[in-house]
mmCIF file of the N, C-alpha and C atoms, coordinates in Angstrom:
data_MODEL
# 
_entry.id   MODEL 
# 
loop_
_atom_site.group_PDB 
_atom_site.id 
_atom_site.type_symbol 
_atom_site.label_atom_id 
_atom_site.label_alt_id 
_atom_site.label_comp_id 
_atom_site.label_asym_id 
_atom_site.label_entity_id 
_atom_site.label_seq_id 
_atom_site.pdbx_PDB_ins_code 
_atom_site.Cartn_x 
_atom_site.Cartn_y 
_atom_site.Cartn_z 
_atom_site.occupancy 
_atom_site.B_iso_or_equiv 
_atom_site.pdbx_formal_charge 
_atom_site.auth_seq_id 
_atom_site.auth_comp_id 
_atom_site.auth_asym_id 
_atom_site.auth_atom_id 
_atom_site.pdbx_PDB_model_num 
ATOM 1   N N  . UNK A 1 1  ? 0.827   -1.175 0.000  1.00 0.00 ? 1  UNK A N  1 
ATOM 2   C CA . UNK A 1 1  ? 0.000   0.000  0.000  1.00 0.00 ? 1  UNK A CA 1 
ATOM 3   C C  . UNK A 1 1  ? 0.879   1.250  0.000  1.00 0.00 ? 1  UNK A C  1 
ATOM 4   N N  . UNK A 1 2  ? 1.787   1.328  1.388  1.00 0.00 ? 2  UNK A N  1 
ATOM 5   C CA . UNK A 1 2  ? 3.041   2.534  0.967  1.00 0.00 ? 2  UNK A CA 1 
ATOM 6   C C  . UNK A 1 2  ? 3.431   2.507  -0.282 1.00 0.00 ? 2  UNK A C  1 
ATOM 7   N N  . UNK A 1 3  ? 4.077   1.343  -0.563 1.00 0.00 ? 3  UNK A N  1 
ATOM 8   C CA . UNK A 1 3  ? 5.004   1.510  -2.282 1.00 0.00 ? 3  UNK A CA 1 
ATOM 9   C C  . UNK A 1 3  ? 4.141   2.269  -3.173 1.00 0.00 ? 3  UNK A C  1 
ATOM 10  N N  . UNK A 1 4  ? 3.082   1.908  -3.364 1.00 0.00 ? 4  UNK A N  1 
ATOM 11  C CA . UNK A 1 4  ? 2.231   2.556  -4.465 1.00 0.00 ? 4  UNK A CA 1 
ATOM 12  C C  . UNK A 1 4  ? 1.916   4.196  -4.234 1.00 0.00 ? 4  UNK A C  1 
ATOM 13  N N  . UNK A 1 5  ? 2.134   3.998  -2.758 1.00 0.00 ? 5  UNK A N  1 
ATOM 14  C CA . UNK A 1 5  ? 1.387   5.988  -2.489 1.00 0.00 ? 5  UNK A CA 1 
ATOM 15  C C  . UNK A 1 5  ? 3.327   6.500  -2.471 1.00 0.00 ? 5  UNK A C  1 
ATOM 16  N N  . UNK A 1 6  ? 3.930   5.998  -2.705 1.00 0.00 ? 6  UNK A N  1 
ATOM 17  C CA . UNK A 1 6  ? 5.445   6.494  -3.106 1.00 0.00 ? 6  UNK A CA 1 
ATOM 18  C C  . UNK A 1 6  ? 5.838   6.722  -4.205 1.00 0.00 ? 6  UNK A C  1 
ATOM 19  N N  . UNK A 1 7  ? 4.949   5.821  -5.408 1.00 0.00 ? 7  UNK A N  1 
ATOM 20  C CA . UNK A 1 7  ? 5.609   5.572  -6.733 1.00 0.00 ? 7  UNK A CA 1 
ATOM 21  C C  . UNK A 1 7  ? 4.579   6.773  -7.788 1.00 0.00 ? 7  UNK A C  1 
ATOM 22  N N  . UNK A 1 8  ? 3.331   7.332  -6.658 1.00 0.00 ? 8  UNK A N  1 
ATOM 23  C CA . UNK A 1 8  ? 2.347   8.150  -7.024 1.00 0.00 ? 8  UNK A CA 1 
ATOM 24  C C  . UNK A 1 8  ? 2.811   9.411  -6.825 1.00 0.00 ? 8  UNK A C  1 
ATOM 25  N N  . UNK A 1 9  ? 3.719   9.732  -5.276 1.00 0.00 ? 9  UNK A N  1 
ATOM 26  C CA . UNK A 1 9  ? 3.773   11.411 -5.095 1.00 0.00 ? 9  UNK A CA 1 
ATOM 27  C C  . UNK A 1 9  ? 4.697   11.757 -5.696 1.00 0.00 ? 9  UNK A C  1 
ATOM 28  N N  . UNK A 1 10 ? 4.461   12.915 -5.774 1.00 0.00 ? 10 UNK A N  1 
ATOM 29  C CA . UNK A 1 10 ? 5.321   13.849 -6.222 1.00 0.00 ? 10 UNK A CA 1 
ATOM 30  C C  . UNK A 1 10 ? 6.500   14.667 -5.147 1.00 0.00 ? 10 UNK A C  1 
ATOM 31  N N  . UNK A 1 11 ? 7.674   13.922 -5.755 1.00 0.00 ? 11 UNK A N  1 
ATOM 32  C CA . UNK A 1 11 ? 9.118   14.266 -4.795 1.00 0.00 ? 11 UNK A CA 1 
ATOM 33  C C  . UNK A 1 11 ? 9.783   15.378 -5.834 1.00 0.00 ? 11 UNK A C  1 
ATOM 34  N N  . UNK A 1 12 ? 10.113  16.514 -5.396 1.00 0.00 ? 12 UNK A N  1 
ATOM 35  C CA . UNK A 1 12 ? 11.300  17.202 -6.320 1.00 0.00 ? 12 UNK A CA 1 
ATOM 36  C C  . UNK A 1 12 ? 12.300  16.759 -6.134 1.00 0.00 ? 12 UNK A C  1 
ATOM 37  N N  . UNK A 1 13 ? 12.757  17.026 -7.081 1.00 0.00 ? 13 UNK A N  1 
ATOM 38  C CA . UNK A 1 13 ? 14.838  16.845 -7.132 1.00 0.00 ? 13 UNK A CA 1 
ATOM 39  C C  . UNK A 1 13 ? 15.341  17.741 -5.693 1.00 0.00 ? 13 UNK A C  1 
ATOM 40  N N  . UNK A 1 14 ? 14.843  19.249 -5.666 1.00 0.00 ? 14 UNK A N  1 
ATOM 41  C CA . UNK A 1 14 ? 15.672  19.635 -4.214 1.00 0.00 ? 14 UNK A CA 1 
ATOM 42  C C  . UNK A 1 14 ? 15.261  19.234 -3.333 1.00 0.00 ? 14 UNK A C  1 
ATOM 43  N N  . UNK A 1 15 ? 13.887  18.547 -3.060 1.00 0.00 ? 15 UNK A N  1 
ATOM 44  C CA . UNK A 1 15 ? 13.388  18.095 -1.709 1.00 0.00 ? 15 UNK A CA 1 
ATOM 45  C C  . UNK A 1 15 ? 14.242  16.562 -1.234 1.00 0.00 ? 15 UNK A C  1 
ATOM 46  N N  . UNK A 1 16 ? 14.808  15.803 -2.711 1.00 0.00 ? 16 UNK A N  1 
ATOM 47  C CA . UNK A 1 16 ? 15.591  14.588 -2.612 1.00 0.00 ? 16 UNK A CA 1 
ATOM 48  C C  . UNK A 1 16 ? 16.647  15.248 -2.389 1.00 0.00 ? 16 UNK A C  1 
ATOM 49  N N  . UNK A 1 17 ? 17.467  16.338 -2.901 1.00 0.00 ? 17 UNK A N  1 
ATOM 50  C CA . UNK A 1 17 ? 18.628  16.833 -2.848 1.00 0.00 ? 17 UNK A CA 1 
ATOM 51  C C  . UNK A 1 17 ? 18.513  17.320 -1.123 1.00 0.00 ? 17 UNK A C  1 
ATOM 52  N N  . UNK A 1 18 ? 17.457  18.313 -0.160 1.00 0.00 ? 18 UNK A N  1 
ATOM 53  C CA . UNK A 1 18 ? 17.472  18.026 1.066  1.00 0.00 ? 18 UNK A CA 1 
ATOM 54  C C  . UNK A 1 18 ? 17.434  17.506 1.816  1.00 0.00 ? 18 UNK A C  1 
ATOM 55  N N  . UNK A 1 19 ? 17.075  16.236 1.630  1.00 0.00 ? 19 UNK A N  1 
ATOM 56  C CA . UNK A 1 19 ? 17.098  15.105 2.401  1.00 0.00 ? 19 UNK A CA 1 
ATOM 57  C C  . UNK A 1 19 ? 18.294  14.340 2.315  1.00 0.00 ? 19 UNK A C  1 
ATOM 58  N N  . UNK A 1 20 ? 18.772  14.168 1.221  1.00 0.00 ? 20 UNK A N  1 
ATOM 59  C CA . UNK A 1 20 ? 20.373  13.777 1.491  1.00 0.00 ? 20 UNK A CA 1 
ATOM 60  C C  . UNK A 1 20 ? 21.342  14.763 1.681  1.00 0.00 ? 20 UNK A C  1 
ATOM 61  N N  . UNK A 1 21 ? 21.117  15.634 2.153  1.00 0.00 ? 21 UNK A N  1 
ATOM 62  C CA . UNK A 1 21 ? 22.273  16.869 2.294  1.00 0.00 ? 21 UNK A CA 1 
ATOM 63  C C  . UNK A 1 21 ? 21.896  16.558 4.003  1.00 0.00 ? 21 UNK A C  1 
ATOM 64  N N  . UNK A 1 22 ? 20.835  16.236 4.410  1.00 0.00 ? 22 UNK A N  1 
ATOM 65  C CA . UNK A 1 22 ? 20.503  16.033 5.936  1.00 0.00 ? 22 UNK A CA 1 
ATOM 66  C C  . UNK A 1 22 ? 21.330  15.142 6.371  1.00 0.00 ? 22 UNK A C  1 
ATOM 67  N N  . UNK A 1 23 ? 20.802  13.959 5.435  1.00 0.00 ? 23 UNK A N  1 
ATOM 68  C CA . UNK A 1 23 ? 21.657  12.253 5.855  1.00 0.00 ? 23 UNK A CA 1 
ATOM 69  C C  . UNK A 1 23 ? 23.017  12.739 6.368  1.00 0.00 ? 23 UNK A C  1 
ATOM 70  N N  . UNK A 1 24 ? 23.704  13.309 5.303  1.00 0.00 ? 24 UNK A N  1 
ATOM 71  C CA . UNK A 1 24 ? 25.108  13.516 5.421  1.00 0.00 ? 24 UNK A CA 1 
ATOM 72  C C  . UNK A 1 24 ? 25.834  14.224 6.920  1.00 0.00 ? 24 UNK A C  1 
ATOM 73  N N  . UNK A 1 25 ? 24.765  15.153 7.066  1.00 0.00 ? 25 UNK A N  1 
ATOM 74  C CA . UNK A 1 25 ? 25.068  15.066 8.178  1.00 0.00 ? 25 UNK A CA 1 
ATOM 75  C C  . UNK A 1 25 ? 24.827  14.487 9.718  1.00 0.00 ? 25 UNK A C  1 
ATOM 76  N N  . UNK A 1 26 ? 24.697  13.039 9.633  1.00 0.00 ? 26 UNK A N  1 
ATOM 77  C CA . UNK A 1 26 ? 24.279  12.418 10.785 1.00 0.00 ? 26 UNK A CA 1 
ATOM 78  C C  . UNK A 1 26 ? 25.099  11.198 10.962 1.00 0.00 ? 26 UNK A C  1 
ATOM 79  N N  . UNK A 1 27 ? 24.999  10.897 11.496 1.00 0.00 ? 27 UNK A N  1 
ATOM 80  C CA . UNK A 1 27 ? 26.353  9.251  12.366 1.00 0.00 ? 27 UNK A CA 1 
ATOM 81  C C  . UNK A 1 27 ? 25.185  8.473  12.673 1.00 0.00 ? 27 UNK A C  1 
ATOM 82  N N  . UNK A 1 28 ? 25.614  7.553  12.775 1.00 0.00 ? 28 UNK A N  1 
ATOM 83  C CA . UNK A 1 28 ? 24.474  6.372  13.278 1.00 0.00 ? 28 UNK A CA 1 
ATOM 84  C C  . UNK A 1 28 ? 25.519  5.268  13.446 1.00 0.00 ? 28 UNK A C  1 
ATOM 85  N N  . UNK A 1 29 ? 26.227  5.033  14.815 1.00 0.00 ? 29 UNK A N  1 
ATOM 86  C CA . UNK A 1 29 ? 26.291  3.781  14.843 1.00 0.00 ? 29 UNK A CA 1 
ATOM 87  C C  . UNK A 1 29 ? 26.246  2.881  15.633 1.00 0.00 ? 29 UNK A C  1 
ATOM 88  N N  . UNK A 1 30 ? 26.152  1.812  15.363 1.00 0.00 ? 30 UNK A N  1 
ATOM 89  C CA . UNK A 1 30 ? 25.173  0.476  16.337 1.00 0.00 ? 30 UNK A CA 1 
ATOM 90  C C  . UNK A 1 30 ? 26.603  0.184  17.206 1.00 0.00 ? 30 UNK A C  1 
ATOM 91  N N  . UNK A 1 31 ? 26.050  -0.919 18.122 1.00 0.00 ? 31 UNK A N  1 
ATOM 92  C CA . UNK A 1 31 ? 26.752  -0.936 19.579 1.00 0.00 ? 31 UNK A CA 1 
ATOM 93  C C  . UNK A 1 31 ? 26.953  -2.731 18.613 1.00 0.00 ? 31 UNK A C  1 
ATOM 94  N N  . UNK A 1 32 ? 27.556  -3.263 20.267 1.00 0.00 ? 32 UNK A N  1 
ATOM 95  C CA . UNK A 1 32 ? 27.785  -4.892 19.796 1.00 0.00 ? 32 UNK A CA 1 
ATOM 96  C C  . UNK A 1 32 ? 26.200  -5.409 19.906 1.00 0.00 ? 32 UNK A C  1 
ATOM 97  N N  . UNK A 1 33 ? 25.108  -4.313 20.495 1.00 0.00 ? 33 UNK A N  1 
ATOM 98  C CA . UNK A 1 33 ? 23.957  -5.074 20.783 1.00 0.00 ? 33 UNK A CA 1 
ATOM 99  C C  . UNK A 1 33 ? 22.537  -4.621 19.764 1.00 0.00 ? 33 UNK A C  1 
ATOM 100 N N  . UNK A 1 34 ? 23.377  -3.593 18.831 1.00 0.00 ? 34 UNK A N  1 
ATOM 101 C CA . UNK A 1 34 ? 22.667  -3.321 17.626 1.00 0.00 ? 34 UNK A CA 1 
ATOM 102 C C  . UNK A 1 34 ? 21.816  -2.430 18.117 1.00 0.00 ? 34 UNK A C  1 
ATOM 103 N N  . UNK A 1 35 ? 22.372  -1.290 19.290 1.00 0.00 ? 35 UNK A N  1 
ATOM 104 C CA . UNK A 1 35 ? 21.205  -0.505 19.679 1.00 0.00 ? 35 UNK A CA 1 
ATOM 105 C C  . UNK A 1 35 ? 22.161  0.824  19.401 1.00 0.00 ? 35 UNK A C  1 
ATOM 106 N N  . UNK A 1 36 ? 20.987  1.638  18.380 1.00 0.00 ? 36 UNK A N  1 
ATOM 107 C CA . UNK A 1 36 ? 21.695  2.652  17.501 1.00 0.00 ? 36 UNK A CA 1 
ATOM 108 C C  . UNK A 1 36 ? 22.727  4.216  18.438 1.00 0.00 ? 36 UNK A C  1 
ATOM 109 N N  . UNK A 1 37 ? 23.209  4.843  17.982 1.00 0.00 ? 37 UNK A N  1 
ATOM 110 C CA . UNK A 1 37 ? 23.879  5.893  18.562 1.00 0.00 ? 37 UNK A CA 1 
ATOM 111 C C  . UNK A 1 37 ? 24.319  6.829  17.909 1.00 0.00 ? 37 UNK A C  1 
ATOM 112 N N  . UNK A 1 38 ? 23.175  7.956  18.365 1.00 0.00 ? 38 UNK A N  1 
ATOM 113 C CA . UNK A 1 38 ? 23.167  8.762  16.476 1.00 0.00 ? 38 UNK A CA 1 
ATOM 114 C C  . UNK A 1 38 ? 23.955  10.763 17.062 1.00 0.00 ? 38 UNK A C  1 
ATOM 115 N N  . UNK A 1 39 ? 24.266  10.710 16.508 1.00 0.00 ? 39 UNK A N  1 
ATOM 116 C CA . UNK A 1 39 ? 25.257  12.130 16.639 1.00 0.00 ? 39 UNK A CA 1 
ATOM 117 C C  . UNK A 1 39 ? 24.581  13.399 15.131 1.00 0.00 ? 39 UNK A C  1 
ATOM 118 N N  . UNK A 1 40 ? 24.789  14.131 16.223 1.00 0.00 ? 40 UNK A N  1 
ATOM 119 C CA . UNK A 1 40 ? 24.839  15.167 14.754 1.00 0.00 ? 40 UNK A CA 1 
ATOM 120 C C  . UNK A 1 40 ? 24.935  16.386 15.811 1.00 0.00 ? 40 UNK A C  1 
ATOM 121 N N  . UNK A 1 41 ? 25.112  17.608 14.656 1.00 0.00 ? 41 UNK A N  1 
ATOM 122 C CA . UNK A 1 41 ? 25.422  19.000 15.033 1.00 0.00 ? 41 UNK A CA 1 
ATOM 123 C C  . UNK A 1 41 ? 23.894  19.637 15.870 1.00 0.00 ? 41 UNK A C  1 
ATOM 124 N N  . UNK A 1 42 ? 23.007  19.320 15.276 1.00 0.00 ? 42 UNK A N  1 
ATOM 125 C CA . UNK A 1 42 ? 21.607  19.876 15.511 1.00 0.00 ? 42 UNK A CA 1 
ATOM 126 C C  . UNK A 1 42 ? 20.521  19.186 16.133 1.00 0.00 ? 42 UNK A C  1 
ATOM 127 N N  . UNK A 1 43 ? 19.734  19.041 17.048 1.00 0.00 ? 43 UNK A N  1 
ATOM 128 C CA . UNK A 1 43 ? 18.581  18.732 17.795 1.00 0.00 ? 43 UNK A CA 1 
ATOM 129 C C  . UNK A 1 43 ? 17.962  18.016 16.023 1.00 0.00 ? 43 UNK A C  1 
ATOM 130 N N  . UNK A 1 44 ? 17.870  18.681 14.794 1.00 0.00 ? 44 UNK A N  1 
ATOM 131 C CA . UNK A 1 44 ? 17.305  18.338 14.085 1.00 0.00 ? 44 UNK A CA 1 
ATOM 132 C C  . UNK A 1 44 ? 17.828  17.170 13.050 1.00 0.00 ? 44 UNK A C  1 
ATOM 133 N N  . UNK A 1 45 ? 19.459  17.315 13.440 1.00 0.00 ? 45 UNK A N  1 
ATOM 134 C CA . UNK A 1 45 ? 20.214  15.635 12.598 1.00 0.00 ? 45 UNK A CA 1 
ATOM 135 C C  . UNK A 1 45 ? 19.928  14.681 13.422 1.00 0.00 ? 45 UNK A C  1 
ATOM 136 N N  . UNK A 1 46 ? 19.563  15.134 14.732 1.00 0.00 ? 46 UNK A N  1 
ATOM 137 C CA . UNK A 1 46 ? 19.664  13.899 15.971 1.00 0.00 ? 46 UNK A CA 1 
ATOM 138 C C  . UNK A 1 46 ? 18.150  12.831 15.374 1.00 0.00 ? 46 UNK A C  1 
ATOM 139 N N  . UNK A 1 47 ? 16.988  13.887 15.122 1.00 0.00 ? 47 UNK A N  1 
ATOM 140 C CA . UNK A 1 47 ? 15.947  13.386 15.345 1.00 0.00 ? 47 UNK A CA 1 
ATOM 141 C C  . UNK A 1 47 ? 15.511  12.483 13.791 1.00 0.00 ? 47 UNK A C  1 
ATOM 142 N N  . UNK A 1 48 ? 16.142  13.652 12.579 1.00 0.00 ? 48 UNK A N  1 
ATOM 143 C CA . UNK A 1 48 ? 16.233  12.270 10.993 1.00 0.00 ? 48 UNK A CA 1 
ATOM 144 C C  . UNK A 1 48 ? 17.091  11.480 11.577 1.00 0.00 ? 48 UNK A C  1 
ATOM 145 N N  . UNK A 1 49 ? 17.922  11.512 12.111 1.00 0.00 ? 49 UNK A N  1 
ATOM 146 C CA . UNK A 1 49 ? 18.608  9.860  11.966 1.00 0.00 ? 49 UNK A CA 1 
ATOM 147 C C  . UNK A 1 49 ? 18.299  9.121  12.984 1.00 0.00 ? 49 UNK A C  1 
ATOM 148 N N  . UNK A 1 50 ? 17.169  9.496  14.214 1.00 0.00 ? 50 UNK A N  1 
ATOM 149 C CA . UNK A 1 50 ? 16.676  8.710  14.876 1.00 0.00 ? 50 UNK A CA 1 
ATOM 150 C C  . UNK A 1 50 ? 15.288  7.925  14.199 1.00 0.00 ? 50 UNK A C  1 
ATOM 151 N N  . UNK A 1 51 ? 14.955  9.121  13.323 1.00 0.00 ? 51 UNK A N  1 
ATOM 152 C CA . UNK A 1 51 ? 13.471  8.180  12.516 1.00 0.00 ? 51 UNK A CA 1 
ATOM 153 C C  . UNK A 1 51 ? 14.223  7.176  11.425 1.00 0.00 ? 51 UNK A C  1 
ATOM 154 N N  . UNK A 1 52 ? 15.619  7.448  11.344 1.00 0.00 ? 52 UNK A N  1 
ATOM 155 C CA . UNK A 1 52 ? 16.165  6.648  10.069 1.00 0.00 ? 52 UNK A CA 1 
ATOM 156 C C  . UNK A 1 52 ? 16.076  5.684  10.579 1.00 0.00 ? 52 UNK A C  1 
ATOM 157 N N  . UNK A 1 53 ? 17.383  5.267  11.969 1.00 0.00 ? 53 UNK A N  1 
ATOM 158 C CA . UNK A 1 53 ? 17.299  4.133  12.382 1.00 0.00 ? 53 UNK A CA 1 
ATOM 159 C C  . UNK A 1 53 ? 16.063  3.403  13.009 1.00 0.00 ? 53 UNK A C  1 
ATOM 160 N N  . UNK A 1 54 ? 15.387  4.106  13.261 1.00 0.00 ? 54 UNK A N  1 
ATOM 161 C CA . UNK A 1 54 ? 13.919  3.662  13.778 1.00 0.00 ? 54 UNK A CA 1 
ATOM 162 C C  . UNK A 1 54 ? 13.043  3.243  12.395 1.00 0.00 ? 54 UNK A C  1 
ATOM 163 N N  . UNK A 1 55 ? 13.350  3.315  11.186 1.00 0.00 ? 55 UNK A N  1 
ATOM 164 C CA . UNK A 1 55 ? 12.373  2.938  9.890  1.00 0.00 ? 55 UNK A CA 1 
ATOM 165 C C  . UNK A 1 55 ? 13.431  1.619  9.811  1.00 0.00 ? 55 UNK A C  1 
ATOM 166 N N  . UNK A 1 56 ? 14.623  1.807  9.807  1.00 0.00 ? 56 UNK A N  1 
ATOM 167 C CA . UNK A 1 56 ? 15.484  0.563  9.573  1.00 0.00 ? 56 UNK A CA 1 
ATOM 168 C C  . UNK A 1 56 ? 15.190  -0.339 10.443 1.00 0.00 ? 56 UNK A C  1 
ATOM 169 N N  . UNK A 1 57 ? 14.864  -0.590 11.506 1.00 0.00 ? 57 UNK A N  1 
ATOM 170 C CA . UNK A 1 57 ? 14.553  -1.549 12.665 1.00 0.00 ? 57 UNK A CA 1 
ATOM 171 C C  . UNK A 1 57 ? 12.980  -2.045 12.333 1.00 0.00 ? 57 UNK A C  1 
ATOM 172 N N  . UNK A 1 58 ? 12.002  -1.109 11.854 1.00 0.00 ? 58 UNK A N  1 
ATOM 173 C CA . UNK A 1 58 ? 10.651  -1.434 12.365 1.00 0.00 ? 58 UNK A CA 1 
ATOM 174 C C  . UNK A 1 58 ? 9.701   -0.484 11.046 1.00 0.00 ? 58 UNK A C  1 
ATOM 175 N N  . UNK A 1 59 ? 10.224  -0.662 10.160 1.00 0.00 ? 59 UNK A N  1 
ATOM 176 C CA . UNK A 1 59 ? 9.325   0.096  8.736  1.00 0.00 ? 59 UNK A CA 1 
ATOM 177 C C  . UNK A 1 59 ? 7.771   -0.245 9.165  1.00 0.00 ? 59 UNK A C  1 
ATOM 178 N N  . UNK A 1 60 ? 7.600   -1.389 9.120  1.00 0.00 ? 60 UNK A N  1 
ATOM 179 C CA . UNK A 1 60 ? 6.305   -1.821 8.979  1.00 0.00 ? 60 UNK A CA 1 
ATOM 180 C C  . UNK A 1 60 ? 5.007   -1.028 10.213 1.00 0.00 ? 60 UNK A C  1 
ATOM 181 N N  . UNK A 1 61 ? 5.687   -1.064 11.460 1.00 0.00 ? 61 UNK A N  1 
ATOM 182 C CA . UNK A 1 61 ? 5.275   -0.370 12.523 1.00 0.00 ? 61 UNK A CA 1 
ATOM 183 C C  . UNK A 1 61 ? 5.133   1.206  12.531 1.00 0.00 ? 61 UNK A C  1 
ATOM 184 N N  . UNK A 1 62 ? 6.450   2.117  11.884 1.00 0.00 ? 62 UNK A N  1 
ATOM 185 C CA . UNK A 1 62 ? 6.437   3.628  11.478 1.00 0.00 ? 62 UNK A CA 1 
ATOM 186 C C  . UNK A 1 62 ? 5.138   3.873  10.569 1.00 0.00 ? 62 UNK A C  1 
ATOM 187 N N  . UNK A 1 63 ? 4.848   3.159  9.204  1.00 0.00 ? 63 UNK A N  1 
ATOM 188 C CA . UNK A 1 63 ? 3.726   3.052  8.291  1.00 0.00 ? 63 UNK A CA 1 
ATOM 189 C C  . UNK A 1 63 ? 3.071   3.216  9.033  1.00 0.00 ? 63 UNK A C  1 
ATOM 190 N N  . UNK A 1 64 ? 2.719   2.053  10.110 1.00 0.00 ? 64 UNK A N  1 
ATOM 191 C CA . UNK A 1 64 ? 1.273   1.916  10.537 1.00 0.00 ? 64 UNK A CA 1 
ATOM 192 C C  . UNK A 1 64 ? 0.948   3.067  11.452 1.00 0.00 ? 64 UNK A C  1 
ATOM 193 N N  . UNK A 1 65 ? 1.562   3.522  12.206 1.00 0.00 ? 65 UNK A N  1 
ATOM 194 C CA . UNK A 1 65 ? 1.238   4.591  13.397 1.00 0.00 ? 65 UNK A CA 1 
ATOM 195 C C  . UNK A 1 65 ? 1.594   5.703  12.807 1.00 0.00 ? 65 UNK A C  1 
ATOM 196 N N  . UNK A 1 66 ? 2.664   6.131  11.962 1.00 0.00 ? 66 UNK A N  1 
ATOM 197 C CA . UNK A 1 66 ? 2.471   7.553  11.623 1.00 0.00 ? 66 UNK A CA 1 
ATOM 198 C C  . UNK A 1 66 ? 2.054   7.892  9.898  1.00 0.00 ? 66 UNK A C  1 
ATOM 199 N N  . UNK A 1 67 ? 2.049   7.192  9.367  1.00 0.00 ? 67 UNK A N  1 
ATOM 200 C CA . UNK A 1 67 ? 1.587   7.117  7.948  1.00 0.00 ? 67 UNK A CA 1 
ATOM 201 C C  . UNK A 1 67 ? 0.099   6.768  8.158  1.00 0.00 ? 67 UNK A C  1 
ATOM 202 N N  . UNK A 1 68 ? -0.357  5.596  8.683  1.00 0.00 ? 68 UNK A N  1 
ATOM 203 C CA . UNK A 1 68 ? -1.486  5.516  7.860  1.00 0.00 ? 68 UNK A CA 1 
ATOM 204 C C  . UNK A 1 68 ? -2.734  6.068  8.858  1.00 0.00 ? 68 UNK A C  1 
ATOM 205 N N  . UNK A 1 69 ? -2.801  6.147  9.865  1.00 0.00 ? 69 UNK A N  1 
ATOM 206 C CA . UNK A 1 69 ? -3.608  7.230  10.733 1.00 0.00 ? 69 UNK A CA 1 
ATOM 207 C C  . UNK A 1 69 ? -4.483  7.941  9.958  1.00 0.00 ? 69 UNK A C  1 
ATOM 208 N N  . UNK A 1 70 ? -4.219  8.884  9.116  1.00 0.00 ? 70 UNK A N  1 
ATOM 209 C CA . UNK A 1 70 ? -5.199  9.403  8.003  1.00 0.00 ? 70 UNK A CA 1 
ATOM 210 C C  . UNK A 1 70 ? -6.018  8.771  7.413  1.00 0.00 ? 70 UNK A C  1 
ATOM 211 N N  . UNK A 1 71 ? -5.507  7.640  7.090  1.00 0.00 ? 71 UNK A N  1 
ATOM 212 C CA . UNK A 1 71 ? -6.124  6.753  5.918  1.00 0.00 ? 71 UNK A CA 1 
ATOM 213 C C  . UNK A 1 71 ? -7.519  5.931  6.832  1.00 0.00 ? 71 UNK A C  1 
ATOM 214 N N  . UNK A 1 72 ? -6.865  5.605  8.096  1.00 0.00 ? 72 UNK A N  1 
ATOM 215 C CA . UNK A 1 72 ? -8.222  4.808  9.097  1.00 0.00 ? 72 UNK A CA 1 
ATOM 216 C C  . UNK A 1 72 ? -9.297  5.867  8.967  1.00 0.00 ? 72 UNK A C  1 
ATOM 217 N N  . UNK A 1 73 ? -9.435  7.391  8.961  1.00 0.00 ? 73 UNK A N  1 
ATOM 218 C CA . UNK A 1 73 ? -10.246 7.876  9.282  1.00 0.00 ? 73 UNK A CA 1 
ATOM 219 C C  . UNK A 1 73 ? -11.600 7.579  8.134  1.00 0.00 ? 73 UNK A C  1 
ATOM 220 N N  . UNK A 1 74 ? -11.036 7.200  7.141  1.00 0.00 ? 74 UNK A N  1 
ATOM 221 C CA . UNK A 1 74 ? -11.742 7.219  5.809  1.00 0.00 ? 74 UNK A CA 1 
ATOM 222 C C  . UNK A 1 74 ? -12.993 6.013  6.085  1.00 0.00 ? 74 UNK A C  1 
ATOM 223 N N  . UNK A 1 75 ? -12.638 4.967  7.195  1.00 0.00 ? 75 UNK A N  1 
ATOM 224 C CA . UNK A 1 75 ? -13.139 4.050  7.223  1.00 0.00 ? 75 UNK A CA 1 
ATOM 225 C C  . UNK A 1 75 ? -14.814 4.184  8.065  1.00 0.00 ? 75 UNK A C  1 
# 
C-alpha cells in the first residue's frame, strides 16, 4: 500500500537533494547489541537519523502509526 502511495507522489529533485544533504550530516552507529547511537550537530540531525534508524529496525510499525492514521479515518 506505501510503495504505491510512493511511486504516485510527487518528490522534487531539491526536496531529494534536502534530504540527502541532511543524511550527510548524521552518524548512526550500532553498539555490539545493535542498539543505535546517532550524533549530529543539531537537535534536528539527531531526530532524521533517529526516525532513520527507527524505519530501519521497524518500517512496517512507522507506516502503521504515523503514515497511515489518516487513511483509518476514511473508514
Amino acid at each position: 500500500m506505501f510503495t504505491a502511495s510512493i511511486l504516485c507522489a510527487k518528490i522534487s529533485k531539491a526536496e531529494i537533494a534536502r534530504y540527502l544533504a541532511q543524511a550527510k550530516q548524521v552518524t548512526i552507529i550500532r553498539d555490539n547489541w545493535g542498539v543505535p547511537h546517532i550524533y549530529g550537530k543539531t537537535d534536528a540531525n539527531v531526530v532524521f537519523g533517529l526516525m532513520y534508524a527507527q524505519c530501519e529496525e521497524n518500517f512496517e510499525g512507522i507506516e502503521r502509526n504515523y503514515l497511515a492514521p489518516g487513511r483509518w479515518c476514511n473508514f
